[in-house]
C-alpha positions as CSV (number, residue, x, y, z in Angstrom):
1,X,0.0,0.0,0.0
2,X,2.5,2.2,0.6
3,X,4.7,1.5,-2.5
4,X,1.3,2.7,-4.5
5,X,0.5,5.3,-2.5
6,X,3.9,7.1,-2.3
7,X,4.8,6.3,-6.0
8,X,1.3,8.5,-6.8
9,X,2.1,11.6,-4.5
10,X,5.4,11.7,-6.0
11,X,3.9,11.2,-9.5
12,X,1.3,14.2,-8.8
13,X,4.1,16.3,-7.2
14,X,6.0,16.0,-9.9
15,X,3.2,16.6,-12.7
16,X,2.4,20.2,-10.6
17,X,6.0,21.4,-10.0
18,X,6.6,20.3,-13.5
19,X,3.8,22.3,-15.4
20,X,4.2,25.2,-12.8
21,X,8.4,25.6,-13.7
22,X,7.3,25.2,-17.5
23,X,5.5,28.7,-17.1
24,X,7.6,30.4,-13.7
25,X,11.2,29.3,-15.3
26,X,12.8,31.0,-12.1
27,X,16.5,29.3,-11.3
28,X,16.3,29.8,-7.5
29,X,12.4,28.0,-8.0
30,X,14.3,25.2,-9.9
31,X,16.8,24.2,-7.5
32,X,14.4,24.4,-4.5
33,X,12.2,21.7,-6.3
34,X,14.9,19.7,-7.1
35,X,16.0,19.4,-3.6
36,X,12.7,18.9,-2.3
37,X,11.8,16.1,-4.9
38,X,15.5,14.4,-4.1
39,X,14.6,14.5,-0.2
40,X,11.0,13.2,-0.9
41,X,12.2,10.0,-3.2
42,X,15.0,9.6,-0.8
43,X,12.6,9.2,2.3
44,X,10.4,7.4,0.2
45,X,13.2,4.4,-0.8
46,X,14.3,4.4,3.1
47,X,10.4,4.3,4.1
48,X,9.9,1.0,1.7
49,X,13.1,-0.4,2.8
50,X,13.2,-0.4,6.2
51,X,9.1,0.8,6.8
52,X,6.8,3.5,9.0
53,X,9.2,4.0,12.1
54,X,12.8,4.0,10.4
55,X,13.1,7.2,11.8
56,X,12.7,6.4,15.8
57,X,15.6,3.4,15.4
């Protein structure tokens, strides 16, 4: 459930940031969503490889 759920969000997150950098083409703009989308598929992998509480361990 998760894998499906998480690979949506980050599928719709993705599909907004996109379309809204295609019409604000601002550089500072890019590199925030860059970083944000690296963090989010990074805590993603780490939440499907070692589940919910990885972070309390």
């Amino acid at each position: 459930m998760i894998f499906v759920t998480g690979l949506i969000g980050i599928a719709g997150f993705l599909t907004f940031t996109g379309f809204m950098l295609w019409w604000v083409k601002a550089l500072p703009l890019i590199i925030i969503v860059a970083v944000a989308a690296v963090l989010m598929i990074y805590d993603y992998v780490q939440t499907l490889r070692l589940g919910d509480n990885w972070g309390s361990r």
